[in-house]
Backbone as XML, in Angstrom:
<?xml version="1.0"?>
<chain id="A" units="angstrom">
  <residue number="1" name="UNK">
    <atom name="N" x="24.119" y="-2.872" z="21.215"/>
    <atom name="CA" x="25.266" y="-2.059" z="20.835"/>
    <atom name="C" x="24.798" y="-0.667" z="20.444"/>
  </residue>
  <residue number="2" name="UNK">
    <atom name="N" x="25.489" y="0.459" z="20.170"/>
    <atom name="CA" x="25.389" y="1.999" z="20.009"/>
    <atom name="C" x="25.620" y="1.700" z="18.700"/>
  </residue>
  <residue number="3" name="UNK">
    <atom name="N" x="24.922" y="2.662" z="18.119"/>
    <atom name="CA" x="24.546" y="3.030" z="17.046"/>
    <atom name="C" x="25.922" y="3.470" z="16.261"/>
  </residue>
  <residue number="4" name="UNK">
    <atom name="N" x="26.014" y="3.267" z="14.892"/>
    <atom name="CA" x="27.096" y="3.784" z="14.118"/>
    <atom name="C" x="26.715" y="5.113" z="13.686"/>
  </residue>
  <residue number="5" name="UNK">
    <atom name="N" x="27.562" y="5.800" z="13.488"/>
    <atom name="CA" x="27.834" y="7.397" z="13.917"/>
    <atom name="C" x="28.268" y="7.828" z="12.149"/>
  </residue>
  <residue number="6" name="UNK">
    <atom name="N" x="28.063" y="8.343" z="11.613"/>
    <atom name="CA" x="28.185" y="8.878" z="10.456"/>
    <atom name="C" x="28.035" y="10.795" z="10.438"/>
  </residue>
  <residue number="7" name="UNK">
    <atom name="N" x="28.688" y="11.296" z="9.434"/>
    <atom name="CA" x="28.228" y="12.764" z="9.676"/>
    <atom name="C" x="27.182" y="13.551" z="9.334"/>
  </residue>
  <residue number="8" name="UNK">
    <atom name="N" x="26.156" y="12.254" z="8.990"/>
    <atom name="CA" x="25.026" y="13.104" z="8.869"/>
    <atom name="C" x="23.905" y="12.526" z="10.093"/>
  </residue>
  <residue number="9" name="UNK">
    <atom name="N" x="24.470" y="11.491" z="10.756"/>
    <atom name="CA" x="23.913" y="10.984" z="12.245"/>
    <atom name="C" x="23.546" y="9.745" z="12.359"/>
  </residue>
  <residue number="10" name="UNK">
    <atom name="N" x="22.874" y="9.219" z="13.580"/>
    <atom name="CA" x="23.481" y="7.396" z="13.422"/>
    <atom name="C" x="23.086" y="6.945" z="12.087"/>
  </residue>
  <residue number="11" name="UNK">
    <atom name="N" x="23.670" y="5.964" z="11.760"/>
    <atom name="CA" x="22.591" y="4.874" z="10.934"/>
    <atom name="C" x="21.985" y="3.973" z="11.257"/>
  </residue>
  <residue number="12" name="UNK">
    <atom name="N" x="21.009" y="4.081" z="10.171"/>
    <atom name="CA" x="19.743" y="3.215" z="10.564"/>
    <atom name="C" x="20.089" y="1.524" z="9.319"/>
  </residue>
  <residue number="13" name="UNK">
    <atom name="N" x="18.502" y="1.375" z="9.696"/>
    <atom name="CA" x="18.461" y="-0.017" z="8.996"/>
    <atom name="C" x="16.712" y="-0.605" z="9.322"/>
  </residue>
  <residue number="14" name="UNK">
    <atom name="N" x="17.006" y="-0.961" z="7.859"/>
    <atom name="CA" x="15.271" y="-1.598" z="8.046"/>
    <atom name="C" x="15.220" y="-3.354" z="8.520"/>
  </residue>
  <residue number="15" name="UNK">
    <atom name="N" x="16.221" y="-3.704" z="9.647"/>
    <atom name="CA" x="15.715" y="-4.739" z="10.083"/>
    <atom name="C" x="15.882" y="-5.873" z="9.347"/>
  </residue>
  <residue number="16" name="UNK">
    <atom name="N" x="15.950" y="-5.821" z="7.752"/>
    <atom name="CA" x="15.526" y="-7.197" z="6.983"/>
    <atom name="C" x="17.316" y="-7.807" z="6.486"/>
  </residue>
  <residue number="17" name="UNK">
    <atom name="N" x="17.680" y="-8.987" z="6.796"/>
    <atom name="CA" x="18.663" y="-9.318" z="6.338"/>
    <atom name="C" x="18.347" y="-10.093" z="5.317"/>
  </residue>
  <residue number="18" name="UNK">
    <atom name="N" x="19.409" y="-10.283" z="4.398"/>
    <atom name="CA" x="18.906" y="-10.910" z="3.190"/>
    <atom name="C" x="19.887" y="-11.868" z="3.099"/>
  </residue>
  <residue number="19" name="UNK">
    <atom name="N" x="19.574" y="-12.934" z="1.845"/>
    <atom name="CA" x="20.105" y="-14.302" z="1.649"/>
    <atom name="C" x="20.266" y="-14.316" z="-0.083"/>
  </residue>
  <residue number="20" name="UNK">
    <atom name="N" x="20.918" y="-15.860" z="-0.238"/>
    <atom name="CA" x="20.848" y="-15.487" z="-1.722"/>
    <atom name="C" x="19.739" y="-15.514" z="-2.376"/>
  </residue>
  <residue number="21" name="UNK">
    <atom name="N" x="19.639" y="-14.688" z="-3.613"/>
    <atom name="CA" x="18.688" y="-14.299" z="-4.162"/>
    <atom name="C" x="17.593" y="-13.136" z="-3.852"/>
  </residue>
  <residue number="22" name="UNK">
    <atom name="N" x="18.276" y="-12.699" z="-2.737"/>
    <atom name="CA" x="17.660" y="-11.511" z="-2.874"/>
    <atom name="C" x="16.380" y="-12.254" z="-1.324"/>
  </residue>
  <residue number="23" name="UNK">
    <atom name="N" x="16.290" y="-13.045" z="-1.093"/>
    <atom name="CA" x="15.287" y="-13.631" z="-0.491"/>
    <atom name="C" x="15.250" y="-13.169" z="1.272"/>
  </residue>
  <residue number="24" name="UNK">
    <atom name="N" x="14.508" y="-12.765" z="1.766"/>
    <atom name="CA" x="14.616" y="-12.193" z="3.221"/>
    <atom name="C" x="14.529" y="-13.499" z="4.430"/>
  </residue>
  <residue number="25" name="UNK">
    <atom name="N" x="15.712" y="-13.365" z="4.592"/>
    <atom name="CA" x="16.114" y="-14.604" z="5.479"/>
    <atom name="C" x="15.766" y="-14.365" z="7.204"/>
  </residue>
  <residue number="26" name="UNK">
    <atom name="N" x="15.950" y="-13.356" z="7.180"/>
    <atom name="CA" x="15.443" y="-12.368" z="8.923"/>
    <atom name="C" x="15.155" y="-11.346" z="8.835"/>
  </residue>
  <residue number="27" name="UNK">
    <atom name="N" x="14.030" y="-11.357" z="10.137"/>
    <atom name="CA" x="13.619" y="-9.896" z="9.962"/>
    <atom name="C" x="14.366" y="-9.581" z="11.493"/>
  </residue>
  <residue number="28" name="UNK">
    <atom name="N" x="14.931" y="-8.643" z="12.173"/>
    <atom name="CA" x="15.380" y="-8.441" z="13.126"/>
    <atom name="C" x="14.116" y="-8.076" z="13.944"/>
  </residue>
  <residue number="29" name="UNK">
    <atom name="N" x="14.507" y="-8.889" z="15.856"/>
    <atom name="CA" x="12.511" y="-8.079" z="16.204"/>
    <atom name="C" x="13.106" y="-6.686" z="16.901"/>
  </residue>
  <residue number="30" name="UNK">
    <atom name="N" x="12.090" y="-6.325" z="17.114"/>
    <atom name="CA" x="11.894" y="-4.971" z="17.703"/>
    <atom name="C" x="12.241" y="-4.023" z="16.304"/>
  </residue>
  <residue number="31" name="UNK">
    <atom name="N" x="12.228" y="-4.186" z="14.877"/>
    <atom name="CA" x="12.781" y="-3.438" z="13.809"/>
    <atom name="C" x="11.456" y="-2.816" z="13.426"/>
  </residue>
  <residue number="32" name="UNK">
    <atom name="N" x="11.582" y="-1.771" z="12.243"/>
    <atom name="CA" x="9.964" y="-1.318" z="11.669"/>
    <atom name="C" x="9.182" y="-2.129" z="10.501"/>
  </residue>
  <residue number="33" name="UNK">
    <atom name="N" x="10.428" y="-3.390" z="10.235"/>
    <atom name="CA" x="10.374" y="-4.278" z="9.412"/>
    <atom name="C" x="8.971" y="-5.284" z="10.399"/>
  </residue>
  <residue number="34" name="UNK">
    <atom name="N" x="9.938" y="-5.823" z="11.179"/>
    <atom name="CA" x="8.790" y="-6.904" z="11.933"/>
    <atom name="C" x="7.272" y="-6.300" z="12.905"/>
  </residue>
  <residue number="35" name="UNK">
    <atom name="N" x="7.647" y="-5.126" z="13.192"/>
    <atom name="CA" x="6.210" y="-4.397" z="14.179"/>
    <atom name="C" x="5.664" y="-4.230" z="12.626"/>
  </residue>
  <residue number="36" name="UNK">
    <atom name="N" x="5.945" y="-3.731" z="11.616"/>
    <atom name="CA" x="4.999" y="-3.975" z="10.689"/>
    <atom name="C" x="4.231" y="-4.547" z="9.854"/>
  </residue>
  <residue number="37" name="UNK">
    <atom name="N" x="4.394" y="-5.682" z="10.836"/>
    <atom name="CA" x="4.149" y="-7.333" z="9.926"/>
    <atom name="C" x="3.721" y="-7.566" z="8.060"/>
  </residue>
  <residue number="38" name="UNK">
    <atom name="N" x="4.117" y="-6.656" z="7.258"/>
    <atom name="CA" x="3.812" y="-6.673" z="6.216"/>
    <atom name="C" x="4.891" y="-7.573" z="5.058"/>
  </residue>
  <residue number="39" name="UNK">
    <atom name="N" x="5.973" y="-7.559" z="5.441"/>
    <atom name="CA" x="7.140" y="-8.139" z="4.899"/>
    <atom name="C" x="7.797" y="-9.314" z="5.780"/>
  </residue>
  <residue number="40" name="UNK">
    <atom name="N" x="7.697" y="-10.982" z="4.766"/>
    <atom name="CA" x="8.059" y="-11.666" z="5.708"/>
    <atom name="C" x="9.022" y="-12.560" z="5.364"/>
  </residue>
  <residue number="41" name="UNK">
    <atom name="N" x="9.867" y="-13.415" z="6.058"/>
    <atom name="CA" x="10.503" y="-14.162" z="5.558"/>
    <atom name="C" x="10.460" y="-15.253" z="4.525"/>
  </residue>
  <residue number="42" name="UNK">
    <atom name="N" x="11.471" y="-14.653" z="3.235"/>
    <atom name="CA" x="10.937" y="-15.833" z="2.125"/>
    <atom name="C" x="10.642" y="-14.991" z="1.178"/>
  </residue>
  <residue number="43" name="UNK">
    <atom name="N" x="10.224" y="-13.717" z="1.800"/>
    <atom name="CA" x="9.861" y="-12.709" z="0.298"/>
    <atom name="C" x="10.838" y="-12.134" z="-0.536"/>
  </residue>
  <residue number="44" name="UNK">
    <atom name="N" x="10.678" y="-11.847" z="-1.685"/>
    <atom name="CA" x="11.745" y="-11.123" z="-2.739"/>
    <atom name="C" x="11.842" y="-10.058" z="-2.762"/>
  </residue>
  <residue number="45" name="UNK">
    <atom name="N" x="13.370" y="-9.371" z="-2.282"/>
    <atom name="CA" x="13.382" y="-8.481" z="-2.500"/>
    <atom name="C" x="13.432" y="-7.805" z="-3.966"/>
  </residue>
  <residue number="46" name="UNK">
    <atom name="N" x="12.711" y="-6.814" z="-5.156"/>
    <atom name="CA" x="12.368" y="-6.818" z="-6.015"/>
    <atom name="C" x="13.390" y="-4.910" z="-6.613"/>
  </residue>
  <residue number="47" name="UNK">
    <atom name="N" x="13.033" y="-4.345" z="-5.541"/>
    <atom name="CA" x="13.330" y="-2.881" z="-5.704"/>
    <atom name="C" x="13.571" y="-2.385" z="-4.380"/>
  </residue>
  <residue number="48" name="UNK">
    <atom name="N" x="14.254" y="-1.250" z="-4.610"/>
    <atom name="CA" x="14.597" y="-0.306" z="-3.124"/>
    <atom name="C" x="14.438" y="1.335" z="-4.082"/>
  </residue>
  <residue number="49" name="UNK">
    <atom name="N" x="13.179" y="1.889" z="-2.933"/>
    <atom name="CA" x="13.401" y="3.291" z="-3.878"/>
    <atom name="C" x="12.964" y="3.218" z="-5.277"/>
  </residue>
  <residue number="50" name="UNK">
    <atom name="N" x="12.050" y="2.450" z="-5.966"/>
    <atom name="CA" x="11.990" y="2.364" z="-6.854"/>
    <atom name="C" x="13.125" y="1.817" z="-7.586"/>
  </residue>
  <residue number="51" name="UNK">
    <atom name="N" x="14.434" y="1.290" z="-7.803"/>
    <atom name="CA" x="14.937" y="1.096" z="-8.647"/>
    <atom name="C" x="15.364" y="-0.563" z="-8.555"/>
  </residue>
  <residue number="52" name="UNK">
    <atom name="N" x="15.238" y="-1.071" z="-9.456"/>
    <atom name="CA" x="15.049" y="-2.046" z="-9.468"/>
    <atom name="C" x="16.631" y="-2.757" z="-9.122"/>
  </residue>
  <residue number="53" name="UNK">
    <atom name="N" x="16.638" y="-4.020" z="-8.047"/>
    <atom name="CA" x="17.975" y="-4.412" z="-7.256"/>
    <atom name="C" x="18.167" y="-5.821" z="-8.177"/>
  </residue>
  <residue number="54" name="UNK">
    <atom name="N" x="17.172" y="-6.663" z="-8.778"/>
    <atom name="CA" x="17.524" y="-8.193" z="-8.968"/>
    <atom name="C" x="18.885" y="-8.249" z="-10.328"/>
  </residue>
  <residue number="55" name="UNK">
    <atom name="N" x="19.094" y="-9.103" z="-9.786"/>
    <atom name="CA" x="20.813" y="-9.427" z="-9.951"/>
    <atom name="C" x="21.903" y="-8.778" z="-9.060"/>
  </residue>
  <residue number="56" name="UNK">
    <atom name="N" x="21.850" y="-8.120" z="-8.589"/>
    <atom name="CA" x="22.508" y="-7.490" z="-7.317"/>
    <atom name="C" x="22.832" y="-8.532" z="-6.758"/>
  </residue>
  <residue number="57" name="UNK">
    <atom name="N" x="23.882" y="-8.673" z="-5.678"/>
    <atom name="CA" x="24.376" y="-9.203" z="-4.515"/>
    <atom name="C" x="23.407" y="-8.273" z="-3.725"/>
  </residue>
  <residue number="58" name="UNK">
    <atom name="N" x="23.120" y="-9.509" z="-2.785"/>
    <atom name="CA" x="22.754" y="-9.437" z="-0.745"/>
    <atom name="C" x="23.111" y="-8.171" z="-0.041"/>
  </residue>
  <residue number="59" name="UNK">
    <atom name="N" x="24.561" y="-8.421" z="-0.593"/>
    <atom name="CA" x="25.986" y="-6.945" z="0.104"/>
    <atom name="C" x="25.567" y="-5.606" z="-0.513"/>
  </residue>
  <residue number="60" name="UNK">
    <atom name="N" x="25.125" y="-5.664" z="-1.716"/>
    <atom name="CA" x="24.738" y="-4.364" z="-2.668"/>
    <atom name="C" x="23.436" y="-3.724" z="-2.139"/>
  </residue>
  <residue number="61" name="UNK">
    <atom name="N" x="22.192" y="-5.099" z="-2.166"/>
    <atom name="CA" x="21.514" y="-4.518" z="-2.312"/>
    <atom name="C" x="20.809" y="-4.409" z="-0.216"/>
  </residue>
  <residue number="62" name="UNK">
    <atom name="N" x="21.963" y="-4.753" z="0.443"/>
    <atom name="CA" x="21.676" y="-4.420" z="2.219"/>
    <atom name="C" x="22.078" y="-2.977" z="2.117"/>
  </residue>
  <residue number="63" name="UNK">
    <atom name="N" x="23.353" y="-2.290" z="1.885"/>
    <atom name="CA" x="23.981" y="-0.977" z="1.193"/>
    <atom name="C" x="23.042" y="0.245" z="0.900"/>
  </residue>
  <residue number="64" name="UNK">
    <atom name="N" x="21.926" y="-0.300" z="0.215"/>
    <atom name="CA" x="21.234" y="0.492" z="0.088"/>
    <atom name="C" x="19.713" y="0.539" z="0.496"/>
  </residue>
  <residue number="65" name="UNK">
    <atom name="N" x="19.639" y="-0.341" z="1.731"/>
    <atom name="CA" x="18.791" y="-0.394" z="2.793"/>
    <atom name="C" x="18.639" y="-0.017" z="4.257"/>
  </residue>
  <residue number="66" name="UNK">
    <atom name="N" x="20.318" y="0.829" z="3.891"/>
    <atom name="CA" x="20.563" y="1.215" z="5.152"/>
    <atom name="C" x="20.668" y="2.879" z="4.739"/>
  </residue>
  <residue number="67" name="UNK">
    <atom name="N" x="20.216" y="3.921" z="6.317"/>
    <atom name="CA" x="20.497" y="4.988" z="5.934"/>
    <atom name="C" x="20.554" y="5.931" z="7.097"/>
  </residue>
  <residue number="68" name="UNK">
    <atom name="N" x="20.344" y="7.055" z="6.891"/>
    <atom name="CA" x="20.096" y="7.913" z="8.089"/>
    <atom name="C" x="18.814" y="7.310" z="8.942"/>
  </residue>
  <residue number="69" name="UNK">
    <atom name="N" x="19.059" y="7.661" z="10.037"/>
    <atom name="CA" x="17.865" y="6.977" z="11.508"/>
    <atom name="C" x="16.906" y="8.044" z="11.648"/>
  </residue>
  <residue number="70" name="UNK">
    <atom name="N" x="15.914" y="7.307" z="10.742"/>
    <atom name="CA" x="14.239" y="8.042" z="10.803"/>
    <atom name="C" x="13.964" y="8.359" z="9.177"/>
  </residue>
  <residue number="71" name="UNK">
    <atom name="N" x="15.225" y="8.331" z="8.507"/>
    <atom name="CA" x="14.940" y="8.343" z="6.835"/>
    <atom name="C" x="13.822" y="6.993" z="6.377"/>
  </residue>
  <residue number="72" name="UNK">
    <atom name="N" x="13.359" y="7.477" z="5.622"/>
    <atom name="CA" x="12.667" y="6.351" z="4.787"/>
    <atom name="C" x="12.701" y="5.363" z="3.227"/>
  </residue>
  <residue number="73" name="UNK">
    <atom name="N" x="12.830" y="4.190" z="3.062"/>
    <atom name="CA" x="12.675" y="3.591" z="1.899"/>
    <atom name="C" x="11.988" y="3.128" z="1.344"/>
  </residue>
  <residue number="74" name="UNK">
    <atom name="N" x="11.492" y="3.298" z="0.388"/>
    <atom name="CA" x="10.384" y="2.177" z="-0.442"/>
    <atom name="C" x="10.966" y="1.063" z="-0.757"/>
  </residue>
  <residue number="75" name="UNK">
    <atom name="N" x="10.537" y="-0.021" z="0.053"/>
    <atom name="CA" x="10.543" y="-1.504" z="-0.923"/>
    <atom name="C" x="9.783" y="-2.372" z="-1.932"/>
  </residue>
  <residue number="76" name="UNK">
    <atom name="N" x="10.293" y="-2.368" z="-2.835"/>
    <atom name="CA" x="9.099" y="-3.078" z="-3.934"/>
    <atom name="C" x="9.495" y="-4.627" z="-3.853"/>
  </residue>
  <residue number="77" name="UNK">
    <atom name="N" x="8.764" y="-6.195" z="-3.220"/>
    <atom name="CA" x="8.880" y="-7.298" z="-2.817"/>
    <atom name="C" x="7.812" y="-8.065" z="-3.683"/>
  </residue>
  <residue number="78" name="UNK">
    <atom name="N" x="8.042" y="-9.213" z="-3.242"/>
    <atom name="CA" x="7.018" y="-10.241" z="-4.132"/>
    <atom name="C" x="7.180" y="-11.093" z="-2.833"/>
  </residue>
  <residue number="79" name="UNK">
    <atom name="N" x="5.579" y="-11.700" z="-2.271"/>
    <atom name="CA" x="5.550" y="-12.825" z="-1.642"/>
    <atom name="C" x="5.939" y="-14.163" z="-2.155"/>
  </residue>
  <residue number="80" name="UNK">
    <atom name="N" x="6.548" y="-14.468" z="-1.700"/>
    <atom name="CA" x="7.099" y="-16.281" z="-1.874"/>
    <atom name="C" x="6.281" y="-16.929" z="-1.849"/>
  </residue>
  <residue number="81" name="UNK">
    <atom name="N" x="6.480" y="-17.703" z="-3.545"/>
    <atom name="CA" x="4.872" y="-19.017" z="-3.341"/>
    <atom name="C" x="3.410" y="-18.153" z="-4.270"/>
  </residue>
  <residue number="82" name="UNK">
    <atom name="N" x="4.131" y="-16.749" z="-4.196"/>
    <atom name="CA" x="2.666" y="-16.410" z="-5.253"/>
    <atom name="C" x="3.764" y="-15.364" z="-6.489"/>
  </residue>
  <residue number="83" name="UNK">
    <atom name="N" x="2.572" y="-14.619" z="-7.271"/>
    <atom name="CA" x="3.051" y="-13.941" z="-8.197"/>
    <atom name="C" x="2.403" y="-12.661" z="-8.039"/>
  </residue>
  <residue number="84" name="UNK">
    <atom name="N" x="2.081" y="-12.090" z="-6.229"/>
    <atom name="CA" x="1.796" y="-10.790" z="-6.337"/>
    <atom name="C" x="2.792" y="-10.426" z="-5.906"/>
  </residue>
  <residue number="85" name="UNK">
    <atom name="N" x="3.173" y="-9.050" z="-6.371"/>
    <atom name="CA" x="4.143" y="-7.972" z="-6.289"/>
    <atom name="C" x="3.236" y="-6.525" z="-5.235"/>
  </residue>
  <residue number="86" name="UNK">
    <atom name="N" x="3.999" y="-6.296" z="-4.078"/>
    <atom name="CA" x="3.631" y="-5.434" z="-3.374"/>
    <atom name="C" x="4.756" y="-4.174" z="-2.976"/>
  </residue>
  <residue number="87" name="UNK">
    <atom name="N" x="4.799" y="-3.374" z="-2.046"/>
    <atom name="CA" x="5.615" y="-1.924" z="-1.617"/>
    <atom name="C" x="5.013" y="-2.020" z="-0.355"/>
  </residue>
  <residue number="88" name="UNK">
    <atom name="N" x="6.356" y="-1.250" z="0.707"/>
    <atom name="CA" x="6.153" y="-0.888" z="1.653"/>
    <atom name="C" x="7.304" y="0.045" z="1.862"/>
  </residue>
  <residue number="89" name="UNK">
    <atom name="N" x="7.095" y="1.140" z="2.868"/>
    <atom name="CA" x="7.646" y="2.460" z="3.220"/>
    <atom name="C" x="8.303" y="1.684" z="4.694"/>
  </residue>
  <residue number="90" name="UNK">
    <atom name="N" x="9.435" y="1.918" z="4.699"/>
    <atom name="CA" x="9.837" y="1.310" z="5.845"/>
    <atom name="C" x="10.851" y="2.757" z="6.351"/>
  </residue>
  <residue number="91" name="UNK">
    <atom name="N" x="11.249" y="2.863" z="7.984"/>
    <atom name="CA" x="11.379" y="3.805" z="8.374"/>
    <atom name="C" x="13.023" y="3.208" z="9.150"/>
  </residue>
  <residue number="92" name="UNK">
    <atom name="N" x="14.183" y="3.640" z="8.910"/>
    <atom name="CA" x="15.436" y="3.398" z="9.527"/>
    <atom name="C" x="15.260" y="3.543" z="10.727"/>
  </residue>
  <residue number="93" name="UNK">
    <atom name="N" x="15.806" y="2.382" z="12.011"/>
    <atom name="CA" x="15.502" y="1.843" z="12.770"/>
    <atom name="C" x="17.304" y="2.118" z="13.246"/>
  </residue>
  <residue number="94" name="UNK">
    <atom name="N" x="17.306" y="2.301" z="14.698"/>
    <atom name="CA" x="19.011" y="2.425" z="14.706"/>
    <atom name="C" x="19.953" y="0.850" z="14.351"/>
  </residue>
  <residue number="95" name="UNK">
    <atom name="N" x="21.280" y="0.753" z="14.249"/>
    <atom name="CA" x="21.774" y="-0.082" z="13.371"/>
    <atom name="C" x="22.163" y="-0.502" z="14.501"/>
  </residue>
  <residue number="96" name="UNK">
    <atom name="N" x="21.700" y="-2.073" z="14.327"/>
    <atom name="CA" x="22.092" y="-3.177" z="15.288"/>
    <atom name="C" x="23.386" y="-3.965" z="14.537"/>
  </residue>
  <residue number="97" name="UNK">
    <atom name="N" x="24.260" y="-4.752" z="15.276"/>
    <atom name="CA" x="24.757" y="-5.671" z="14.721"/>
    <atom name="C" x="24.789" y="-6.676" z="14.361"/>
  </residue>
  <residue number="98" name="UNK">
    <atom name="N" x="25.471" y="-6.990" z="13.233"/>
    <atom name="CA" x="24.793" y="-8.186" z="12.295"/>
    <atom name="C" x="23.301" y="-7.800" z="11.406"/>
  </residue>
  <residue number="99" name="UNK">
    <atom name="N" x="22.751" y="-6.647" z="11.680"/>
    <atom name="CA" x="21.490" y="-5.962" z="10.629"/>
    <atom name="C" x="22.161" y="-6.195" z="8.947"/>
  </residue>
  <residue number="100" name="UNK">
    <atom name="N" x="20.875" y="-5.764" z="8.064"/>
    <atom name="CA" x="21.200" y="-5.360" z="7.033"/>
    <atom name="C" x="21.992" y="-4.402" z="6.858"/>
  </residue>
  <residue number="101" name="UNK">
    <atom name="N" x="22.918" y="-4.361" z="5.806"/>
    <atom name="CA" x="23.794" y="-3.245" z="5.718"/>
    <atom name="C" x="25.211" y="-3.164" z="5.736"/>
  </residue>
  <residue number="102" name="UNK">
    <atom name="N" x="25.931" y="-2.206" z="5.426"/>
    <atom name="CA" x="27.612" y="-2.474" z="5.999"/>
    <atom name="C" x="28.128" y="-2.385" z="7.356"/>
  </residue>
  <residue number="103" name="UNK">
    <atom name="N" x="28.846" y="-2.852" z="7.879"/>
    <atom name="CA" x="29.480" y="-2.955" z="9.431"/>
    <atom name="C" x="30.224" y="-1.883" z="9.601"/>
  </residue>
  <residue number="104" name="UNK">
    <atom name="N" x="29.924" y="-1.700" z="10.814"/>
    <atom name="CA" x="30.627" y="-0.724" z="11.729"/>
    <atom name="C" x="31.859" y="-0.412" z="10.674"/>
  </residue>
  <residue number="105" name="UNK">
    <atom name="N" x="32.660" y="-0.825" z="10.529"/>
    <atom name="CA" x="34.511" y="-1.042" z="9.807"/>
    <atom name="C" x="33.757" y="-0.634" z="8.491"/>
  </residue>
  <residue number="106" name="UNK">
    <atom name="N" x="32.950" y="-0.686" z="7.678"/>
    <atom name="CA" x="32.905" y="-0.465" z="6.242"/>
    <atom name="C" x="33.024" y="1.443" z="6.178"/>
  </residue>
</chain>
């Protein structure tokens, strides 16, 4: 599908859909999420941008994982199964459907 059109130009999306708890349920392929194999399914999402998302809704915190196409976000995550806490710079990817984020209609 074509990209959603906003007035500051398409939007993007980092690929990662989320589940409850914040937990990354898919990574979309061909995204900068999955070619960057650093973030994987099962991990916590922890922060976006530095600011911290837990207790957030899925819906809140996809919202602000989405953005201008070629903008960038910091994610702050925790691997599933351990107690290290890591970051990654992820780069908006054009907005597929069904991605993280709000729909076309929002």
């Amino acid at each position: 599908t074509s990209p959603a059109i906003t007035p500051s130009g398409p939007v993007g999306t980092t690929g990662i859909k989320l589940g409850q708890g914040l937990r990354v349920v898919e990574i979309l392929p061909g995204s900068f999420a999955a070619t960057s194999g650093v973030i994987h399914e099962g991990d916590l999402i922890l922060s976006v941008d530095n600011a911290v998302v837990v207790g957030q809704s899925p819906d809140q915190v996809a919202r602000l994982m989405t953005g201008r196409v070629g903008s960038s976000i910091v994610l702050g995550f925790s691997r599933s199964g351990t107690h290290k806490k890591a970051s990654i710079t992820l780069t908006m990817n054009y907005f597929y459907e069904g991605a993280a984020g709000p729909s076309k209609s929002d």
